[in-house]
SEDRENSE-859869 format. One record per residue (C-alpha): residue in one letter; x, y, z. Coordinates in steps of 0.25 Angstrom, whole numbers, plus 5000, padded with zeros to 4 digits. Example, Ala and Ser with C-alpha at 12.3 -4.5 7.8 and 13.67 -1.06 7.14 Angstrom:
BEGIN
+------+------+------+------+
| code |    u |    v |    w |
+------+------+------+------+
|    A | 5049 | 4982 | 5031 |
|    S | 5055 | 4996 | 5029 |
+------+------+------+------+
//
This chain:
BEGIN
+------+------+------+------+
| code |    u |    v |    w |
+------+------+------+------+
|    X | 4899 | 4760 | 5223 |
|    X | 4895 | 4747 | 5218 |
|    X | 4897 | 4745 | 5203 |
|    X | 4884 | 4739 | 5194 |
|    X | 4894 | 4733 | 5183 |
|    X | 4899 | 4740 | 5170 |
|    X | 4903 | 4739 | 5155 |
|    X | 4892 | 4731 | 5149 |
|    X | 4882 | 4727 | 5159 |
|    X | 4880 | 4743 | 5163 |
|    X | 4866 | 4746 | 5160 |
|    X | 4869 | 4758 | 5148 |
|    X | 4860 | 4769 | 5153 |
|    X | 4858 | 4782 | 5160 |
|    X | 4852 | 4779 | 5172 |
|    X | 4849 | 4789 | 5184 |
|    X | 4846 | 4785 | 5197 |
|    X | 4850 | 4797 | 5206 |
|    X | 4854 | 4811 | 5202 |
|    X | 4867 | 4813 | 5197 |
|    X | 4877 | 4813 | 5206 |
|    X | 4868 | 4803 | 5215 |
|    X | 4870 | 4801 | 5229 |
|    X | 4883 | 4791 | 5229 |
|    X | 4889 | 4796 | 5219 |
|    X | 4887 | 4810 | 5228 |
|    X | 4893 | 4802 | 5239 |
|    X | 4906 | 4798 | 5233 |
|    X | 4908 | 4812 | 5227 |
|    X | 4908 | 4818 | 5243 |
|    X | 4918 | 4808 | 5245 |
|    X | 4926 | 4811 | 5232 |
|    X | 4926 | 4825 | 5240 |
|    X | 4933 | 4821 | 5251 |
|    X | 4942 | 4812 | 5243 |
|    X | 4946 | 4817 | 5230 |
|    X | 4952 | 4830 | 5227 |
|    X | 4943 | 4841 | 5221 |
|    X | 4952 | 4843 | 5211 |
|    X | 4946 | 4829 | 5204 |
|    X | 4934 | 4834 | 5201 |
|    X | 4921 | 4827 | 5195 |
|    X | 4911 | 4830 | 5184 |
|    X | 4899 | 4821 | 5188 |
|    X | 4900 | 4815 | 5201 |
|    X | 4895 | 4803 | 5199 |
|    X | 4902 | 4790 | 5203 |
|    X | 4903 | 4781 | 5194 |
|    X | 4903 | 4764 | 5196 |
|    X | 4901 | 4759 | 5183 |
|    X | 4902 | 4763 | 5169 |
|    X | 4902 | 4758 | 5155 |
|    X | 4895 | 4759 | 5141 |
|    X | 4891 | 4772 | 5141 |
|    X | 4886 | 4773 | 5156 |
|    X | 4893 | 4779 | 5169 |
|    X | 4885 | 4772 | 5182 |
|    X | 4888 | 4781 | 5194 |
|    X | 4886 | 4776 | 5210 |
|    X | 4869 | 4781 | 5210 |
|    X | 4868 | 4770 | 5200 |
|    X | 4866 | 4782 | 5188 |
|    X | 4870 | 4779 | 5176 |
|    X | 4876 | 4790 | 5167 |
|    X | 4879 | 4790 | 5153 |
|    X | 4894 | 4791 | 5149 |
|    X | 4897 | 4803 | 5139 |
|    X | 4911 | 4805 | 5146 |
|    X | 4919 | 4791 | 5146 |
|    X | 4926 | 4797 | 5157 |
|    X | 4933 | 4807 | 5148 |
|    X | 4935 | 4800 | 5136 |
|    X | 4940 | 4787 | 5144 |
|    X | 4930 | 4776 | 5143 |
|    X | 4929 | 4777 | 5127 |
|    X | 4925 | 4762 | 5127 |
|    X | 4916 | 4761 | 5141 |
|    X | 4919 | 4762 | 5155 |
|    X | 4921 | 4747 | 5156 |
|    X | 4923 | 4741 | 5140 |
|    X | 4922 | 4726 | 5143 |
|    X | 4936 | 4726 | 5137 |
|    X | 4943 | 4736 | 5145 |
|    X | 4938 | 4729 | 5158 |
|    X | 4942 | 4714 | 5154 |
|    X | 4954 | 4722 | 5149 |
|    X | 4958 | 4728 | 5162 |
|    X | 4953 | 4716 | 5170 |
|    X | 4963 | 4707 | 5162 |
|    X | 4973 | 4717 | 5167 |
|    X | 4971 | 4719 | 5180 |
|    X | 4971 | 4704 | 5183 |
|    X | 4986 | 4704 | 5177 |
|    X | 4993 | 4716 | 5183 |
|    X | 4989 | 4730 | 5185 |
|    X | 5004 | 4737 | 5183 |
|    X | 5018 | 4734 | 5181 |
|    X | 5022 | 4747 | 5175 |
|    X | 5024 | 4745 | 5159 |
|    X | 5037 | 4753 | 5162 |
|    X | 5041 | 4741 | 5173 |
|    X | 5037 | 4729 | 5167 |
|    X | 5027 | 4732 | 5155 |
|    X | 5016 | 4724 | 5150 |
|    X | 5010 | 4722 | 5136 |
|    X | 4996 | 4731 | 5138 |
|    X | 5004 | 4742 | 5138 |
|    X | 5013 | 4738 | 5125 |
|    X | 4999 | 4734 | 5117 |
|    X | 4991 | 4747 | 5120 |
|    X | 5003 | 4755 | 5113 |
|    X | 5004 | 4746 | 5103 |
|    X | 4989 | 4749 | 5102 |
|    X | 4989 | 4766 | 5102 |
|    X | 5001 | 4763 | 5091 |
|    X | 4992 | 4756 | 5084 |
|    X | 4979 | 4765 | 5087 |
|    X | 4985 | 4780 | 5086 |
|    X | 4986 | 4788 | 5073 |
|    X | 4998 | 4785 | 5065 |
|    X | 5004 | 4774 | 5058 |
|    X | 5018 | 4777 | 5061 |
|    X | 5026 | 4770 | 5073 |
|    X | 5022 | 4774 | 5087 |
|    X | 5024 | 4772 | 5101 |
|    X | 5013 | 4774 | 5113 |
|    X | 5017 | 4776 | 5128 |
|    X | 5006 | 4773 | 5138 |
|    X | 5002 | 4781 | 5151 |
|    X | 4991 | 4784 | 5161 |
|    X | 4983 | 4797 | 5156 |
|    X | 4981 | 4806 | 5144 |
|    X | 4992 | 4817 | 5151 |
|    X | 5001 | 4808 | 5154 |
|    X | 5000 | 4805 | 5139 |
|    X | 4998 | 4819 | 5135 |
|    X | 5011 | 4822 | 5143 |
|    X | 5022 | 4809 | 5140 |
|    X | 5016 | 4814 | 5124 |
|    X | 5022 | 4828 | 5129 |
|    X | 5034 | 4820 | 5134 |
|    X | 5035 | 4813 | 5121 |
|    X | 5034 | 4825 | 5112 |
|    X | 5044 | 4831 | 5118 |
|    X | 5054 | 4822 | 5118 |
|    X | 5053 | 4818 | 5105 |
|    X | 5053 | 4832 | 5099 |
|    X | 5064 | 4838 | 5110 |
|    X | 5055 | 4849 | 5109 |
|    X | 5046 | 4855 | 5122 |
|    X | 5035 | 4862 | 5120 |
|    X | 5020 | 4857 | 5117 |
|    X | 5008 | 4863 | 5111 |
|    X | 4993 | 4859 | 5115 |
|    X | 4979 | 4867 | 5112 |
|    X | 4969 | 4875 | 5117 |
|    X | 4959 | 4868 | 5122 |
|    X | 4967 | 4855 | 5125 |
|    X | 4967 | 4846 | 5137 |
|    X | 4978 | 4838 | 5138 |
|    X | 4976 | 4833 | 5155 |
|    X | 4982 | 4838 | 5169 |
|    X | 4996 | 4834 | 5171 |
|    X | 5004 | 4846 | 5171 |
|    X | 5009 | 4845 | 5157 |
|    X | 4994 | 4842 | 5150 |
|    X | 4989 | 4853 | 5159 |
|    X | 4998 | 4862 | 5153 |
|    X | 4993 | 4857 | 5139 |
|    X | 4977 | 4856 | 5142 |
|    X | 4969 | 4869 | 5140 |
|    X | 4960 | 4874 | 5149 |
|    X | 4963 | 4878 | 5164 |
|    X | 4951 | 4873 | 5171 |
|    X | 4951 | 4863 | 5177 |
|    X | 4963 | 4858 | 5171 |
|    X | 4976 | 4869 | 5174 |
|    X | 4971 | 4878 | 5182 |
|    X | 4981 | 4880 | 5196 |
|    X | 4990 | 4869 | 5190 |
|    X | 5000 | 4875 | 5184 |
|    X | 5010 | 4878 | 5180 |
|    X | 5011 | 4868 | 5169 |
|    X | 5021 | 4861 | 5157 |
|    X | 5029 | 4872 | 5151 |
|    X | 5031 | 4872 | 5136 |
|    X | 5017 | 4869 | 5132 |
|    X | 5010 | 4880 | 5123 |
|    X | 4995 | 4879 | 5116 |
|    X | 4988 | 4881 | 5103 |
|    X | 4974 | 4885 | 5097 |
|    X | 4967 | 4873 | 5094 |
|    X | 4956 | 4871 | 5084 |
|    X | 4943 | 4873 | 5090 |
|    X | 4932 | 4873 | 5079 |
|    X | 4922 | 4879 | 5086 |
|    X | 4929 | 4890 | 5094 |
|    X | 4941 | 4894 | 5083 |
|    X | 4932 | 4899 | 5073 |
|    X | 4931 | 4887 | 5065 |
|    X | 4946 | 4886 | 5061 |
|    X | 4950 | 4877 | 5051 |
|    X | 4961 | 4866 | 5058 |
|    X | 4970 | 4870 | 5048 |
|    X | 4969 | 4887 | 5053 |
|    X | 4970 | 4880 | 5067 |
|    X | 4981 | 4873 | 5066 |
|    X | 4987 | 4887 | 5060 |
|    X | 4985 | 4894 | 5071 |
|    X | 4989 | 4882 | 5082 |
|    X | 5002 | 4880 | 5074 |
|    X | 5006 | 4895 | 5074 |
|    X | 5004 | 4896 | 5089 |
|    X | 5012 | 4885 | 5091 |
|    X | 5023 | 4890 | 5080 |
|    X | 5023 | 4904 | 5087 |
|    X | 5022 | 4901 | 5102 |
|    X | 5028 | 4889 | 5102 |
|    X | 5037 | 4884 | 5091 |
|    X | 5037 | 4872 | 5084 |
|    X | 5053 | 4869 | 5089 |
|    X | 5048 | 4869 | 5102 |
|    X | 5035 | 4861 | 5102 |
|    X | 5037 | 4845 | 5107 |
|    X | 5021 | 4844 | 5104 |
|    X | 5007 | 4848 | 5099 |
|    X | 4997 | 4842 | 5108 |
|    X | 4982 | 4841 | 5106 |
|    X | 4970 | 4832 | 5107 |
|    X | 4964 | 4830 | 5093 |
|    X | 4950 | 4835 | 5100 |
|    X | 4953 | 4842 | 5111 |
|    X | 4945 | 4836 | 5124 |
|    X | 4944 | 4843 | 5137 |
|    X | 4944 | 4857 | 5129 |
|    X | 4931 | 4854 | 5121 |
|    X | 4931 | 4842 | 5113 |
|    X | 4939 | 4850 | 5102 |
|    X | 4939 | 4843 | 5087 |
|    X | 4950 | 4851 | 5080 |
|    X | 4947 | 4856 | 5066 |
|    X | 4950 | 4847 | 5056 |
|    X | 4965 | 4851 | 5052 |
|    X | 4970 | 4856 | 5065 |
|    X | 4978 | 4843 | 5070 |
|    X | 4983 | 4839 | 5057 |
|    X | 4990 | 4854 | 5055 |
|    X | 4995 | 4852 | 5068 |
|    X | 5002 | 4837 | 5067 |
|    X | 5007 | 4843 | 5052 |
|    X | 5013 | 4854 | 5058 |
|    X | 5019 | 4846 | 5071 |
|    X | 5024 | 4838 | 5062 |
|    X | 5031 | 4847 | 5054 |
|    X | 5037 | 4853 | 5067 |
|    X | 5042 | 4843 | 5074 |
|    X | 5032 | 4843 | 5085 |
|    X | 5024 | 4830 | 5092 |
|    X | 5009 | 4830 | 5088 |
|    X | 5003 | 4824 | 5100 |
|    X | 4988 | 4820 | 5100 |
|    X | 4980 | 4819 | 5115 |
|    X | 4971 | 4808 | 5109 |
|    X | 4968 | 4807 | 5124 |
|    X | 4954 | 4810 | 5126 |
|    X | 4952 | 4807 | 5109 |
|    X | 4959 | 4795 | 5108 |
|    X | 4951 | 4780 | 5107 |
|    X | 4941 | 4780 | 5098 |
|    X | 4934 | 4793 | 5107 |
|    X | 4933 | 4802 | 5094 |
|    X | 4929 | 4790 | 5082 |
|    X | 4945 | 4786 | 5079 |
|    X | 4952 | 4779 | 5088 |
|    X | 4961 | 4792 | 5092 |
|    X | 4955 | 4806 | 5089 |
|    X | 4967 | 4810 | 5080 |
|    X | 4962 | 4802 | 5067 |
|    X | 4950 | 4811 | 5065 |
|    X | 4961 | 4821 | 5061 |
|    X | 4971 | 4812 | 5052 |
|    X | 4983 | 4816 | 5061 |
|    X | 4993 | 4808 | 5067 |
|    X | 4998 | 4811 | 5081 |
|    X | 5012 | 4811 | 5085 |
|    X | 5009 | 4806 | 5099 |
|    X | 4994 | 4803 | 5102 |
|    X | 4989 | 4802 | 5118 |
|    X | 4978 | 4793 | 5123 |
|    X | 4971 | 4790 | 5137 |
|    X | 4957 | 4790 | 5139 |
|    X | 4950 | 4780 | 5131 |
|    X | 4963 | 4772 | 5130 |
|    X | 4960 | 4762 | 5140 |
|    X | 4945 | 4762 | 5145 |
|    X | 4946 | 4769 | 5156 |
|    X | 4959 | 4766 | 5160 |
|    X | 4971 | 4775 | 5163 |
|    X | 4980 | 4774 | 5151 |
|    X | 4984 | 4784 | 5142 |
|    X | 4996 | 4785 | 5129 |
|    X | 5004 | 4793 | 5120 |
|    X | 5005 | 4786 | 5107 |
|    X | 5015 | 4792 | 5095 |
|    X | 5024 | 4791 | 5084 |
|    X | 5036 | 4781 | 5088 |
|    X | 5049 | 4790 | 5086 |
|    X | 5040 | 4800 | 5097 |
|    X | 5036 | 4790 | 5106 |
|    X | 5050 | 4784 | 5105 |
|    X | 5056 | 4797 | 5109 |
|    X | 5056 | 4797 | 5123 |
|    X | 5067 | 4790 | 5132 |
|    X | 5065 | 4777 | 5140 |
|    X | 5056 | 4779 | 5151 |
|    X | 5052 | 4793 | 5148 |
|    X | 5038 | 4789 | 5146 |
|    X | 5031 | 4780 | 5155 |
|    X | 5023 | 4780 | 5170 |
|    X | 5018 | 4771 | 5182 |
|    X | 5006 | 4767 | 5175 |
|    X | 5006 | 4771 | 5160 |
|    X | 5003 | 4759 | 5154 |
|    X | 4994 | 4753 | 5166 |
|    X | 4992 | 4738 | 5161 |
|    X | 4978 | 4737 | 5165 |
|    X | 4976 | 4753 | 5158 |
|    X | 4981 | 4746 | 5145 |
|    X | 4973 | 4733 | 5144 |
|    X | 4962 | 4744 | 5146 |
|    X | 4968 | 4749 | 5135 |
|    X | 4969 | 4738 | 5125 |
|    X | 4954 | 4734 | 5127 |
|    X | 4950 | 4749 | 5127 |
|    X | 4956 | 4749 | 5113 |
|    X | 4952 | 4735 | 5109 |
|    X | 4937 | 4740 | 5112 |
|    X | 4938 | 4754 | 5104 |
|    X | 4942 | 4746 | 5093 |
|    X | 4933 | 4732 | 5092 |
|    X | 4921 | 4741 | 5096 |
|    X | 4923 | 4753 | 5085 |
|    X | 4923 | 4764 | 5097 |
|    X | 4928 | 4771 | 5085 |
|    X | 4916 | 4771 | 5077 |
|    X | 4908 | 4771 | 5089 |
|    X | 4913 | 4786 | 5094 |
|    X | 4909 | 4791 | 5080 |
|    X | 4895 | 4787 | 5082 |
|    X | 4895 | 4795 | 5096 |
|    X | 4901 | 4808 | 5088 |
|    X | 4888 | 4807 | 5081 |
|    X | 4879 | 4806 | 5090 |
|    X | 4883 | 4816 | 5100 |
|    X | 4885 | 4825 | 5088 |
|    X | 4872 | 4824 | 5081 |
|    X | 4864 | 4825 | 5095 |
|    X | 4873 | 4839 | 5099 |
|    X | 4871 | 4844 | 5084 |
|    X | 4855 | 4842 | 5085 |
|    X | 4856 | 4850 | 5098 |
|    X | 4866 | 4861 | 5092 |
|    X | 4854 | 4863 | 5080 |
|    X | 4844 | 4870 | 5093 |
|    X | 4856 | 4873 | 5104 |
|    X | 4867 | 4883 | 5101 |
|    X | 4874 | 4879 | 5114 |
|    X | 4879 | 4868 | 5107 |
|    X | 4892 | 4875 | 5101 |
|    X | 4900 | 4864 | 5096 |
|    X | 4899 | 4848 | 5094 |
|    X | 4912 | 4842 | 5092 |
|    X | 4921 | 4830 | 5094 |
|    X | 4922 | 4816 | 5087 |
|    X | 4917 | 4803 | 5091 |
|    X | 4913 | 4801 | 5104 |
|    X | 4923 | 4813 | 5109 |
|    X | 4911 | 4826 | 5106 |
|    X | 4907 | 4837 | 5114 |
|    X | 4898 | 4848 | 5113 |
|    X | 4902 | 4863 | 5116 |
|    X | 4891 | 4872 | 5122 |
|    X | 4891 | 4887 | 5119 |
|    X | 4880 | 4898 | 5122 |
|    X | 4870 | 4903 | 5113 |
|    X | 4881 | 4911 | 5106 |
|    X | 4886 | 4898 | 5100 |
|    X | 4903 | 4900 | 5105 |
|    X | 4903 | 4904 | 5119 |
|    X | 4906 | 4892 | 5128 |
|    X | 4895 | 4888 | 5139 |
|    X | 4902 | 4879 | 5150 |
|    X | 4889 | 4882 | 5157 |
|    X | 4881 | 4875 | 5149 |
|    X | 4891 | 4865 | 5147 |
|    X | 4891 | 4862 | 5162 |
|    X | 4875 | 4863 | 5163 |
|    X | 4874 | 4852 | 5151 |
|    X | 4885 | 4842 | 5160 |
|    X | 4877 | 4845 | 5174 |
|    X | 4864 | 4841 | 5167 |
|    X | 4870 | 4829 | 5159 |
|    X | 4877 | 4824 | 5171 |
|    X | 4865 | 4823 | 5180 |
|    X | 4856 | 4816 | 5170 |
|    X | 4866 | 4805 | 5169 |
|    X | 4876 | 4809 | 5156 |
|    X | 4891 | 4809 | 5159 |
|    X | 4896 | 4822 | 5151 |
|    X | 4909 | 4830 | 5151 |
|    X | 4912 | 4844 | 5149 |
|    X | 4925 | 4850 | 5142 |
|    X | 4930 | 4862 | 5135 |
|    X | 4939 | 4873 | 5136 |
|    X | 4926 | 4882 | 5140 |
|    X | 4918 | 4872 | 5149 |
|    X | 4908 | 4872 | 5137 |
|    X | 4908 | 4856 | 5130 |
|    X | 4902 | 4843 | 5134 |
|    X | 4911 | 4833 | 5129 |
|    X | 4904 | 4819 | 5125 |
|    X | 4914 | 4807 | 5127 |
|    X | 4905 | 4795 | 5128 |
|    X | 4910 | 4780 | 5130 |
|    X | 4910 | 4774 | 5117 |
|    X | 4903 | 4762 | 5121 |
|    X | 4891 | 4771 | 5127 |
|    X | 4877 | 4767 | 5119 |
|    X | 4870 | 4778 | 5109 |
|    X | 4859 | 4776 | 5117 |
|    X | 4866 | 4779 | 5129 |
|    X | 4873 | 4793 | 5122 |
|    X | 4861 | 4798 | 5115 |
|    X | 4854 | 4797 | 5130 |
|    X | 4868 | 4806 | 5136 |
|    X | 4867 | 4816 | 5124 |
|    X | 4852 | 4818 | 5127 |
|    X | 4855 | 4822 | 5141 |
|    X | 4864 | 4833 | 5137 |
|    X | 4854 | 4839 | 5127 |
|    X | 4844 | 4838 | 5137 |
|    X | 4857 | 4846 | 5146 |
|    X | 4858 | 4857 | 5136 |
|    X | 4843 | 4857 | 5135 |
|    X | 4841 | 4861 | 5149 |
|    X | 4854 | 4870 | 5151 |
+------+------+------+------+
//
């Protein structure tokens, strides 16, 4: 698989040479089969050698526009030209000490710069890992060591990843629980606001009826933490009625309980502000992050007020790798680039586009139930001609067809039934009003 070069000299196009999967990317899929366990499996089997701006290159020489960033990951392209002369730098130094053995300054300077970044103008403290559940789980840690307190409340509709704990926090069985338990005891769930399945509740009428489930099922005594992703990912791109989270924080901090905010798959400039959480005013207890932390590199945190952070005994937070020097000189220029190149502003003018394509669709289709999400983080939730029954059929009919005509989409939600759009931020408009005109012509033809 001989690379053609990426980041800036790859040509920005949807170009299709063979049909998708083509006949060596077909190849290395038989020997993934006889390789890789089945469990690991693959949305689009194409194999893929190059990418960057907005374009994914696979071994047939296709080129596929990028509406996934690799779940969120590649907010600033697959090869920013500072994360690569970043890492490069790095590798050439050293590729691991352990910062727990004999650290380094990377490490110290990207917590310096969630301090910095992260809701909040009080004192805090970050701790730095490999994934978002390793930082969903440490924030667990945290909670409940600062609170002495043990149980923990997510949502409906949350995903928080597939260790044993998160799995016992995400949601929805399949693929994610199902045979795998049993899981983390002590972990209990709450109706979540879902505006265009709960009747339109207010946030504040939402919030009533999250906190009395928790105050009757649970108990505030007992409960370490309140978890939840200010717009809930895998279960269906989810923006929580204004009011919700700011009735939860008030009430976790009247109770004595940790306000943790899974910024994992939000965080970075994804939704127009740097982390998801400022949309709603509120300020976070502890906020995790991953994803587009570091470009593509493995590298997540758990950021948080100082006397929380603070709370846990010498070496009761760490890891082998957290921390990985070249991870966080990714990092630093992944951050450095959100910033100098306004990613920010940038995710806003994505939001509009996909939503004012999807909202002139939605005037002549009533399969388009709901459009939804901020920034460059929106989805589309597709429903049968009664307008509220979910359709996963369609859902999966509309990725088949986008898939094969060179758009790189991704499916979510609770029912099977959303296609979630999480383009790079460097992709063109050009390049994003071509992928969107493939899914219309999708939903035109299924």
């Amino acid at each position: 698989m001989n690379a053609p070069l990426g980041g800036p000299t790859l040509a920005q196009e949807r170009k299709l040479v063979t049909s998708i999967p083509g006949p060596r990317s077909q190849e290395w899929s038989a020997r993934k089969s006889h390789a890789v366990s089945d469990g690991v499996s693959v949305g689009l089997p194409v194999y893929t050698v190059a990418a960057g701006g907005g374009v994914i290159v696979d071994a047939d020489g296709n080129s596929l526009i990028d509406l996934g960033s690799g779940i969120a990951v590649t907010g600033v392209g697959n090869s920013a030209p500072r994360v690569v002369q970043a890492v490069q730098d790095a590798v050439a130094q050293f590729t691991h000490t352990c910062f727990m053995v004999t650290p380094y300054d990377s490490y110290v300077r990207v917590a310096e710069k969630l301090n910095e970044l992260t809701p909040g103008e009080h004192p805090k403290r970050s701790a730095l890992f490999n994934s978002g559940a390793e930082a969903v789980e440490n924030a667990i840690k945290i909670a409940r060591q600062y609170t002495k307190k043990t149980a923990v409340v997510a949502f409906d509709h949350a995903y928080h990843g597939r260790t044993n704990l998160t799995m016992g926090l995400t949601a929805k069985n399949m693929p994610y629980k199902s045979g795998f338990g049993p899981f983390a005891s002590d972990i209990y769930r709450a109706q979540v606001s879902y505006p265009f399945r709960d009747g339109a509740l207010s946030g504040a009428e939402a919030a009533k009826i999250a906190i009395d489930q928790i105050e009757k099922q649970v108990g505030a005594e007992n409960l370490a933490a309140i978890i939840i992703e200010p717009i809930l990912g895998e279960g269906g791109f989810i923006v929580p009625a204004d009011g919700f989270l700011n009735a939860l924080v008030d009430w976790a901090r009247d109770n004595n309980v940790v306000f943790i905010a899974d910024e994992v798959q939000t965080g970075f400039a994804r939704t127009g502000k740097m982390f998801a959480s400022e949309h709603y005013g509120i300020v976070p207890d502890l906020i995790t992050t991953a994803k587009g932390i570091a470009g593509g590199l493995p590298l997540s945190a758990v950021t948080g007020r100082q006397e929380i952070m603070d709370a846990t005994h010498p070496s009761g937070l760490g890891g082998t790798y957290g921390g990985n020097p070249i991870a966080c000189a990714a990092a630093l220029a992944t951050i450095e680039t959100y910033i100098e190149e306004k990613l920010d502003d940038r995710a806003v003018e994505i939001e509009h586009t996909i939503r004012e394509h999807f909202v002139r669709l939605q005037d002549t289709d009533a399969r388009i139930g709901d459009i939804r999400g901020r920034g460059a983080m929106m989805a589309v939730e597709f429903v049968k001609e009664d307008g509220i029954t979910p359709d996963p059929g369609l859902t999966a009919a509309i990725a088949r067809h986008s898939h094969q005509n060179g758009v790189v989409v991704l499916t979510c939600g609770t029912y099977g039934n959303v296609i979630r759009f999480l383009p790079p931020l460097s992709i063109s408009n050009a390049l994003l009003m071509e992928g969107l005109d493939v899914v219309a012509e999708a939903l035109s033809v299924s």
